[in-house]
N, CA and C of each residue as an Amber inpcrd file, in Angstrom:
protein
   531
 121.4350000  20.6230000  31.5210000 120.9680000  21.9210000  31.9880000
 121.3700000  22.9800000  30.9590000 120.3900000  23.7160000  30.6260000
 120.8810000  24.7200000  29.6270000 121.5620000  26.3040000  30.1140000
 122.6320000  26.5370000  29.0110000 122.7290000  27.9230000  29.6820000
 122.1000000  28.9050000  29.8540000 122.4820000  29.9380000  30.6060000
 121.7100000  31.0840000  30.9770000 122.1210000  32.0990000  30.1060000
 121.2880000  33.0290000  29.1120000 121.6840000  34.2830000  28.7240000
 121.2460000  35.6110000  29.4380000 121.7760000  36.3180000  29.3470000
 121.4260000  37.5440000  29.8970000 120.2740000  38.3070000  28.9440000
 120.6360000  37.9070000  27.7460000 119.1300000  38.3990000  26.5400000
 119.4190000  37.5690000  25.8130000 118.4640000  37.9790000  25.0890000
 118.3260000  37.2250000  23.8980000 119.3990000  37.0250000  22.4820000
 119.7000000  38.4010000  22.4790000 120.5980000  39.0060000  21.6060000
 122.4500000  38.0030000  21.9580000 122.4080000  38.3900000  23.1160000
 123.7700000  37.2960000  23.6480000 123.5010000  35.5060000  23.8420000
 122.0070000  35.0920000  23.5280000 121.5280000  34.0940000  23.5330000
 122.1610000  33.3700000  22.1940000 121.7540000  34.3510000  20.9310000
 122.1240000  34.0490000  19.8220000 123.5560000  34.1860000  19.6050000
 124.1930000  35.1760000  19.8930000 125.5900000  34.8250000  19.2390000
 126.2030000  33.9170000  20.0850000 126.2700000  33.3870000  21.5770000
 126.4920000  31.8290000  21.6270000 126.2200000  30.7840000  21.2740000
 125.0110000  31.0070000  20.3000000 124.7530000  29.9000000  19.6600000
 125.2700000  30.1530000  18.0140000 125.2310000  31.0680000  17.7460000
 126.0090000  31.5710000  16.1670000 127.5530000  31.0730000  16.6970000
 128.0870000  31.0390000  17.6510000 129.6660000  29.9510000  17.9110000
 129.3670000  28.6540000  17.7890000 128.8450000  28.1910000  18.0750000
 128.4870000  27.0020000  18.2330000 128.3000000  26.4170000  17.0290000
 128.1790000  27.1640000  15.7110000 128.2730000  26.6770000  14.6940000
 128.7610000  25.8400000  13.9070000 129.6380000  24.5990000  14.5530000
 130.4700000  23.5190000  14.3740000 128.9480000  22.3310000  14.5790000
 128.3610000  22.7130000  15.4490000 127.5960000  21.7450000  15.6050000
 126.0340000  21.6390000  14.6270000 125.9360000  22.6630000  13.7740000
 125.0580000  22.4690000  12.5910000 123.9320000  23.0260000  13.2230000
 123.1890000  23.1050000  12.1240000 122.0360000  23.5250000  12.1070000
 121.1910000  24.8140000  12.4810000 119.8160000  25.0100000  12.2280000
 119.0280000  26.7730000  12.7250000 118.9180000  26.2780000  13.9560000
 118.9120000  27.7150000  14.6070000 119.0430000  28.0650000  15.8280000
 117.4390000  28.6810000  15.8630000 116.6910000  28.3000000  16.7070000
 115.4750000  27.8950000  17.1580000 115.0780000  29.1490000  16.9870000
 113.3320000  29.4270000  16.7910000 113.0950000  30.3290000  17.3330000
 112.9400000  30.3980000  19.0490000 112.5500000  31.7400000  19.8890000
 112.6870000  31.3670000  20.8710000 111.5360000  30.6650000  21.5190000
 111.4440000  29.8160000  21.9780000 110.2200000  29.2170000  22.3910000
 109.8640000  29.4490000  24.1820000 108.4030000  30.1090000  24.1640000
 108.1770000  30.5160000  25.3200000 107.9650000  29.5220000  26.4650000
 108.9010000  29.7270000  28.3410000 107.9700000  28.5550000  28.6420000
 107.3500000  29.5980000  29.6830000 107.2860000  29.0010000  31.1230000
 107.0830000  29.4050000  32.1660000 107.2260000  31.2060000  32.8870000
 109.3350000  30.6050000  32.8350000 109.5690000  32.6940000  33.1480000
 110.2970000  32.4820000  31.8500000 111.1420000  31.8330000  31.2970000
 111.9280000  32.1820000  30.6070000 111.6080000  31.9310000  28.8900000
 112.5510000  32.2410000  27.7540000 112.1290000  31.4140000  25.9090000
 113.3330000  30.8950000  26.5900000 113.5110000  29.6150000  25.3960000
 114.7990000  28.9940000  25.2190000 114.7850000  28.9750000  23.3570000
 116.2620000  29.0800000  23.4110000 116.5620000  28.9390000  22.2330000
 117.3220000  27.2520000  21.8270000 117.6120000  26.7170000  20.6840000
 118.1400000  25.5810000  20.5730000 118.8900000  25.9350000  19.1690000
 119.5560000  25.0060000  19.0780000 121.0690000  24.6500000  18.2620000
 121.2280000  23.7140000  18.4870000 120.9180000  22.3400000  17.7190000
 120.8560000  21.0810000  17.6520000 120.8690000  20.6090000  19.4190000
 121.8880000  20.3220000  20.0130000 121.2410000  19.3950000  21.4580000
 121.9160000  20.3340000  22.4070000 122.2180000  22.0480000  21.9180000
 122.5180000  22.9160000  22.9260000 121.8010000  23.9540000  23.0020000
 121.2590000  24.2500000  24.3800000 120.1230000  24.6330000  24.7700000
 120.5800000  25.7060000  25.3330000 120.0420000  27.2560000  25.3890000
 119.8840000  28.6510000  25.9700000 118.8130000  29.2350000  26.7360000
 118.8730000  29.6870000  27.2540000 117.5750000  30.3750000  28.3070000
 117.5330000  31.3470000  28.4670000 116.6310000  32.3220000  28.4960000
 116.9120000  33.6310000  28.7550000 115.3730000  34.1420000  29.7580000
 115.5220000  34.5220000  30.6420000 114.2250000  34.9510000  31.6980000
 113.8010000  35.9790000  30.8220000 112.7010000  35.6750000  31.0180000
 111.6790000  37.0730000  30.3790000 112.1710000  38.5560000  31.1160000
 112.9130000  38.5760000  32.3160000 112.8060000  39.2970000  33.3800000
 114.3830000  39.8420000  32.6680000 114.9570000  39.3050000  32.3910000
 116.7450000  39.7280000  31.7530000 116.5610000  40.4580000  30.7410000
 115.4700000  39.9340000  29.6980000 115.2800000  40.6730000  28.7290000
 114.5140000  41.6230000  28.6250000 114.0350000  41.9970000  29.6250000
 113.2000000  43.8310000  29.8350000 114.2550000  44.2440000  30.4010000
 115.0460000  43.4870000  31.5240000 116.2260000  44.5030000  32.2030000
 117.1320000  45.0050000  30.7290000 117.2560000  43.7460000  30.3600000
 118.1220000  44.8530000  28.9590000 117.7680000  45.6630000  27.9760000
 116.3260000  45.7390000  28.1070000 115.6060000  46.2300000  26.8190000
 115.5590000  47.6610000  27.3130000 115.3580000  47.6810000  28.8680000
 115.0260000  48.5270000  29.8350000 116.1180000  49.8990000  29.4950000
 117.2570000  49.1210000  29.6930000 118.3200000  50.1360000  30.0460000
 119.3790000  49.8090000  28.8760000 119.2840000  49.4370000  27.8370000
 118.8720000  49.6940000  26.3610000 120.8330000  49.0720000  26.3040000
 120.6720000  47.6960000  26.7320000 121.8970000  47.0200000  26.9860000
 121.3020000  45.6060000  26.3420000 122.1270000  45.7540000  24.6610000
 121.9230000  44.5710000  23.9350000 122.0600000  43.1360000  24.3710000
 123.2220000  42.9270000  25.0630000 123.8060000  41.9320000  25.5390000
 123.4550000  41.4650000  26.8190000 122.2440000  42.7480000  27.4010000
 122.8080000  42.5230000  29.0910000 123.0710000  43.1790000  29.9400000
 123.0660000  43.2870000  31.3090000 123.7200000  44.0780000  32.2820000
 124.8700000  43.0880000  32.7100000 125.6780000  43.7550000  33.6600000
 126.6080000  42.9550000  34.3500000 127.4810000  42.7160000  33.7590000
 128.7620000  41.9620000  34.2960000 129.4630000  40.8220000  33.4020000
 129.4710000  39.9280000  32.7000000 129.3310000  39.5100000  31.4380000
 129.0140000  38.3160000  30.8060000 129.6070000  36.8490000  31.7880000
 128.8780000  36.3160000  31.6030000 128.8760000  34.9430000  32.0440000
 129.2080000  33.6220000  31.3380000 128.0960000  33.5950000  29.8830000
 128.5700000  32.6940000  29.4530000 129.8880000  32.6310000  27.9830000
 130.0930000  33.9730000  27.9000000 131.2730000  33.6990000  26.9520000
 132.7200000  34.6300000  27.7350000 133.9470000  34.3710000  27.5540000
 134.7550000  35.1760000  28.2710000 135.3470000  36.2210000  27.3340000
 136.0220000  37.1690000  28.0370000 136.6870000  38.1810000  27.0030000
 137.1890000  37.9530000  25.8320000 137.6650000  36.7970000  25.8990000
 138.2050000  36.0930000  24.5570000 137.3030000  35.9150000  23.5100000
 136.0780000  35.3620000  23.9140000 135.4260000  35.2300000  22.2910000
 134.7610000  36.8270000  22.3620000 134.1490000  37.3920000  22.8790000
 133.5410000  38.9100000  23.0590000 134.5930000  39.5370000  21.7800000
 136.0460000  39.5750000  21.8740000 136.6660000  40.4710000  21.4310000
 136.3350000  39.4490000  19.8800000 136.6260000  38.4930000  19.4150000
 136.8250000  37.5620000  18.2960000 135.3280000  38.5320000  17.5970000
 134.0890000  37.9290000  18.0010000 132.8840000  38.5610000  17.9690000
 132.8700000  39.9780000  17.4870000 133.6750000  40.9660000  18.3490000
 133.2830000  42.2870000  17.9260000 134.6360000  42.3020000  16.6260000
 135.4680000  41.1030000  16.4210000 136.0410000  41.7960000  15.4320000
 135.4090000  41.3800000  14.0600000 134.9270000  40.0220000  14.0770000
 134.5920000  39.2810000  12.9990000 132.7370000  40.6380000  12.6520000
 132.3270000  40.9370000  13.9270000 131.4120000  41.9590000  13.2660000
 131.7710000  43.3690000  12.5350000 132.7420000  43.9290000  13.4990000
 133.2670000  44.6600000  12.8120000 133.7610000  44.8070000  10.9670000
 134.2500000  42.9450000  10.9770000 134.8310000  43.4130000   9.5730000
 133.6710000  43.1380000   9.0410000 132.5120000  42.4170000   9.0460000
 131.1110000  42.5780000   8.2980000 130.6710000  43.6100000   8.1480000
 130.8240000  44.5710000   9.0640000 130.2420000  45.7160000   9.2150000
 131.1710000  46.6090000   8.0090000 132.3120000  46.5960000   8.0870000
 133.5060000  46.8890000   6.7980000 132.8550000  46.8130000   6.0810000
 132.8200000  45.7290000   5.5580000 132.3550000  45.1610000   3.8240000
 131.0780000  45.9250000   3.2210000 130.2220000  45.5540000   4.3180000
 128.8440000  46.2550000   4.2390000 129.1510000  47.4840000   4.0050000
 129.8940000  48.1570000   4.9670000 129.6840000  49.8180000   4.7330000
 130.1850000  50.2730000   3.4390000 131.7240000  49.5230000   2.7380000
 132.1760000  49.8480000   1.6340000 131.6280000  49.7520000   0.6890000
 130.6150000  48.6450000   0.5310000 129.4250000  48.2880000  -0.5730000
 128.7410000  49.6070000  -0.4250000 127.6780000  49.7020000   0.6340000
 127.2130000  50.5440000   0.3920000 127.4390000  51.8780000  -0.1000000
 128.7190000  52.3230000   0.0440000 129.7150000  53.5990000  -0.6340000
 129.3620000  53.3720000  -1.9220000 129.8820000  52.2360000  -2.5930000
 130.2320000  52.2840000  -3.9610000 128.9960000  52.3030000  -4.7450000
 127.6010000  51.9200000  -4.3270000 126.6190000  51.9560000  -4.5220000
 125.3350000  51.7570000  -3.7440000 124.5720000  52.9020000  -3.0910000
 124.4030000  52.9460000  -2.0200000 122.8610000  52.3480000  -2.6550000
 122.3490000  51.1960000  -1.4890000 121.0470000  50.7050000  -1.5930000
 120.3420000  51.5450000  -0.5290000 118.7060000  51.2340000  -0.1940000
 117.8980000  52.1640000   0.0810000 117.6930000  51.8820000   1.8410000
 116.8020000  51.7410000   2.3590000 116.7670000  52.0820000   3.7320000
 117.3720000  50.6610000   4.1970000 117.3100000  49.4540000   3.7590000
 117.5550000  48.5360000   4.5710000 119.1070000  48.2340000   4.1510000
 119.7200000  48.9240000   3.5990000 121.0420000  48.9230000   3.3210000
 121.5320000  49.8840000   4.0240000 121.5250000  50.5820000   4.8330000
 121.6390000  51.6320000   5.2140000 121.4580000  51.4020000   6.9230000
 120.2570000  50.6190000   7.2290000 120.2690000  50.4690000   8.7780000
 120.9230000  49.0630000   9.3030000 121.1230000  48.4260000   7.7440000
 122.5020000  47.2690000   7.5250000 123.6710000  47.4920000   8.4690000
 124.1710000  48.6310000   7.6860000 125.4650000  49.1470000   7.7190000
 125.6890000  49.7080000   9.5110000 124.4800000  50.5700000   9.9700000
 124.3540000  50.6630000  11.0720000 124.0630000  49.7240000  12.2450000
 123.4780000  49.1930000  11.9660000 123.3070000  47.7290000  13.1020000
 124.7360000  46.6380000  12.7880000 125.2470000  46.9160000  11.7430000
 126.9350000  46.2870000  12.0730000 127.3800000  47.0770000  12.7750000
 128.0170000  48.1290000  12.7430000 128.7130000  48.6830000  13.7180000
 128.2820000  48.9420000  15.0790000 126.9100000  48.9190000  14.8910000
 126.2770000  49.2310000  16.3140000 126.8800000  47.5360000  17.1230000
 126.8190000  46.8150000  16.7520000 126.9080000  45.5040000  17.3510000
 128.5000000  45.2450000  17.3780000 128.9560000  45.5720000  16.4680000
 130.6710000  45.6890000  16.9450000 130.9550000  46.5750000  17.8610000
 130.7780000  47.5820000  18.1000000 130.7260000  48.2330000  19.6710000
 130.5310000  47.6520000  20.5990000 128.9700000  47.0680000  20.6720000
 128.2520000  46.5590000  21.6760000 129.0860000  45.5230000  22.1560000
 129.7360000  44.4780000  21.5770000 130.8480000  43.5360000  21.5670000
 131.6230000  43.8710000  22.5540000 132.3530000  44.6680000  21.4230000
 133.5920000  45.0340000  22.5110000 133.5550000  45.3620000  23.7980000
 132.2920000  46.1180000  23.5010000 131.6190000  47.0150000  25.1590000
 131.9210000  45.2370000  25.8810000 131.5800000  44.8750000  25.8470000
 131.4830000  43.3490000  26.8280000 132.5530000  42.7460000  27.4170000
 133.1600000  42.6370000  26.0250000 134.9820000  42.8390000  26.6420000
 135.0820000  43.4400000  27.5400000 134.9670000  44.6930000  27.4590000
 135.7590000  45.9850000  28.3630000 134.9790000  45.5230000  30.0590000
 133.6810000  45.2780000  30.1900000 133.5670000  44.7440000  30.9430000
 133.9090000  43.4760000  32.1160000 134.8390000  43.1210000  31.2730000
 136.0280000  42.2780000  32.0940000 136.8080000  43.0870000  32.8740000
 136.9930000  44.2080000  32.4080000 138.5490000  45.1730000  33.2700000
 137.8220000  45.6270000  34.3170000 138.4200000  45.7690000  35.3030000
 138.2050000  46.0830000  36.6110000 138.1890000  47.3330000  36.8230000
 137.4660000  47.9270000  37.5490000 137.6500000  49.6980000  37.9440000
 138.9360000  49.3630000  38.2770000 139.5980000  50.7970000  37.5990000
 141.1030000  50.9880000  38.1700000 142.1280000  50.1130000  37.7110000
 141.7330000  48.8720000  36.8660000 142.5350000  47.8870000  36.3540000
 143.2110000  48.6830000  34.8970000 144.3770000  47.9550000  34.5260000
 144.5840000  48.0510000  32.9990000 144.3620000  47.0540000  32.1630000
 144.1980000  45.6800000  32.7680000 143.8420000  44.7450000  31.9960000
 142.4180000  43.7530000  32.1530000 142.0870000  42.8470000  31.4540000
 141.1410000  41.9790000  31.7950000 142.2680000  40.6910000  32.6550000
 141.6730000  40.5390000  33.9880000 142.6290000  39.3350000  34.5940000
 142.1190000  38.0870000  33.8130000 142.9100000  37.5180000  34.6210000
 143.2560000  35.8120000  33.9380000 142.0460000  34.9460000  34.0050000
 141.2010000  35.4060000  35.2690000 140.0100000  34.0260000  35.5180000
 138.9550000  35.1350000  34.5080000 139.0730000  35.6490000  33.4160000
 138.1390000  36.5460000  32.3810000 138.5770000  35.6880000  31.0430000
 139.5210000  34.7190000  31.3280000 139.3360000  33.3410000  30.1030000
 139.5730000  32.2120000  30.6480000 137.8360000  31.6090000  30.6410000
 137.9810000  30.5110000  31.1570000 137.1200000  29.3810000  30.3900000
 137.2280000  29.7890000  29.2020000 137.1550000  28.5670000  28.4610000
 138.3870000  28.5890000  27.5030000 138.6160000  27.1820000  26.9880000
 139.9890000  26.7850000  25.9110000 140.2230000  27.4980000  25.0190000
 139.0430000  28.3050000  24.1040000 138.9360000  29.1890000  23.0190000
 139.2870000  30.7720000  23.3050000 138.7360000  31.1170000  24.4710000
 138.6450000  32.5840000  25.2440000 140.7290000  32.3370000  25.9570000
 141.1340000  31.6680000  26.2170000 142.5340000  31.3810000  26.9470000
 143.5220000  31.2680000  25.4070000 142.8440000  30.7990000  24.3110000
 143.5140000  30.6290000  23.3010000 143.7880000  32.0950000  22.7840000
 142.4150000  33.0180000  22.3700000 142.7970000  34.1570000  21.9220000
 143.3250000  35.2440000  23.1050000 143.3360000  35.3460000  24.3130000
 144.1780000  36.0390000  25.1870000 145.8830000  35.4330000  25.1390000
 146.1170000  34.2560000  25.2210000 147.7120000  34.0140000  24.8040000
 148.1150000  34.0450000  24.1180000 147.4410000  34.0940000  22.5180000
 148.0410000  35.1280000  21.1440000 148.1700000  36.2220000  21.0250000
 147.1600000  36.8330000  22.1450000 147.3600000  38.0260000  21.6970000
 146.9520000  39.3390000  23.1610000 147.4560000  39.1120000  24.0400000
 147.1030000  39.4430000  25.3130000 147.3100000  40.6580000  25.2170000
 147.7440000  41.4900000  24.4820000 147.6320000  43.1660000  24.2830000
 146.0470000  43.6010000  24.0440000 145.3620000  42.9240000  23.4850000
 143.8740000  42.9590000  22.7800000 142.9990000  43.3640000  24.3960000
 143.5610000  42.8740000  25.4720000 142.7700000  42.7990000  26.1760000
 143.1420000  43.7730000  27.3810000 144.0410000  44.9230000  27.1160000
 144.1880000  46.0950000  27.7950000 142.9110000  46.8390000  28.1080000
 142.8260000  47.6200000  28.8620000 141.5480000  48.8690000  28.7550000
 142.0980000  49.5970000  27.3670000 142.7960000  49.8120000  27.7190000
 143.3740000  51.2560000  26.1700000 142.9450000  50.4430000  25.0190000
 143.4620000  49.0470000  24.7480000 143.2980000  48.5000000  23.4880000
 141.7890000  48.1150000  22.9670000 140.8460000  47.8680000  24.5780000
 139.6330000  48.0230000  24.2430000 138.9380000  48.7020000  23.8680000
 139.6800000  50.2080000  24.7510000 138.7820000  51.4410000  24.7860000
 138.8460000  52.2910000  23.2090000 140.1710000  52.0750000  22.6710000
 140.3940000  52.2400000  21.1450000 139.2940000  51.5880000  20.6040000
 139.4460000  50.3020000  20.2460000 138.1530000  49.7340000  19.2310000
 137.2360000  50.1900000  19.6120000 137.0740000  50.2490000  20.7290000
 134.9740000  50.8190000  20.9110000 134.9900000  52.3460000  20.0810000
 135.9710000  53.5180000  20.7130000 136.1320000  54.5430000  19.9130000
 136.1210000  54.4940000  18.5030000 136.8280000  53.5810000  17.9380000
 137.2700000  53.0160000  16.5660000 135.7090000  52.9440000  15.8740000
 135.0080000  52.1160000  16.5390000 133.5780000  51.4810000  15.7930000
 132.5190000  52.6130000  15.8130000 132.7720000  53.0550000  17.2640000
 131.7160000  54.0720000  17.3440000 131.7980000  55.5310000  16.2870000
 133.2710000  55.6220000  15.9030000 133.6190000  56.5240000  14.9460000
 133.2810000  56.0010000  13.3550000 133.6550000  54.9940000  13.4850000
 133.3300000  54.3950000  11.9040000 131.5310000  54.8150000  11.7050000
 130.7240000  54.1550000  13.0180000 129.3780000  54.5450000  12.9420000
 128.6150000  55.7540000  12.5030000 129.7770000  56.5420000  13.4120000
 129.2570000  58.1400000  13.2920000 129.9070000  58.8390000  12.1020000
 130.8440000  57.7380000  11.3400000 131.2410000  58.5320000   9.8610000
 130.3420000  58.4060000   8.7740000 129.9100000  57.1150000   8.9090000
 128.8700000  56.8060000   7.8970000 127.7890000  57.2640000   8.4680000
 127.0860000  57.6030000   9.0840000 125.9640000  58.6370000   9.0630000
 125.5990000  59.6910000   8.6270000 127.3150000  60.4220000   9.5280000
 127.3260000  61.5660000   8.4630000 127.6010000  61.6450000   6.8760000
 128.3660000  60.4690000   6.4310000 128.6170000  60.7010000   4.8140000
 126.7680000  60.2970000   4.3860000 126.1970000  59.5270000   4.8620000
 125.3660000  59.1340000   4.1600000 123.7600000  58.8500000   4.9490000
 123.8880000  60.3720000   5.8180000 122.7910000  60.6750000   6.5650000
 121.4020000  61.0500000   5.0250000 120.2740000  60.5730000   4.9740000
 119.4030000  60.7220000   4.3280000 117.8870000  61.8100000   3.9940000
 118.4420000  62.4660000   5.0550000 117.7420000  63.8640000   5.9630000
 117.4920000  64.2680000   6.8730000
């Protein structure tokens, strides 16, 4: 049975983890209600109906709580984008390329936000932390017991501030008109 994504967008970066197991990750192939995506013999789904709700209300990943990855990889995700998003942006400083270098730099950080945003969606109204059943796979339980500060509201709510500021610095240094 394949999993369920909430879009498409969260379709792919569970399958961009999955990257131990080789190979392109499908285009999406249409069936009935839903596309599915593939990654050698692991299979994704996403309802046509999830992906207007997110397109709708302009939620990359999704509404709701994530389902199929837990706070643990969400945060790994928004950091490993984040530092892409780094590299990219510093390149582009030192020598700035033309529009697609530029909405580069922005769709990294936009997606390291979006990340984290997912995280943060683990914490509970009124909570300070993401609870315990918010890692429940071996990988998501691995990076919360190294590092279980990561998964405060404050420590979330910093990085999202963090990215969303990095975003809005490079715009302004290198807004184009």
């Amino acid at each position: 049975m394949p999993e369920r994504a909430r879009s498409l967008a969260e379709g792919y970066v569970y399958l961009d983890l999955a990257v131990p197991e080789g190979g392109e990750t499908s285009e999406p192939e249409a069936g009935e209600d839903a596309w599915t995506l593939r990654l050698g013999t692991i299979e994704v789904e996403v309802s046509y109906e999830g992906e207007r709700v997110a397109r709708q209300n302009e939620l990359r990943f999704g509404p709701a709580i994530p389902r199929m990855m837990p706070a643990g990889l969400w945060v790994v995700v928004a950091g490993a984008l984040a530092r892409r998003a780094l590299a990219v942006d510093l390149e582009f400083a030192a020598g700035p390329g033309g529009d697609d270098a530029y909405e580069s730099v922005v769709a990294g950080w936009e997606l390291a936000a979006d990340a984290v945003a997912e995280a943060l969606r683990f914490v509970p109204i009124g909570a300070d932390r993401a609870p315990a059943d918010a890692f429940w796979t071996p990988a998501g339980r691995t990076v919360h017991r190294e590092n279980p500060e990561r998964f405060t509201r404050e420590a979330l709510e910093a990085d999202l501030a963090h990215y969303r500021q990095n975003l809005d610095d490079f715009r302004r240094l290198h807004a184009t008109g």
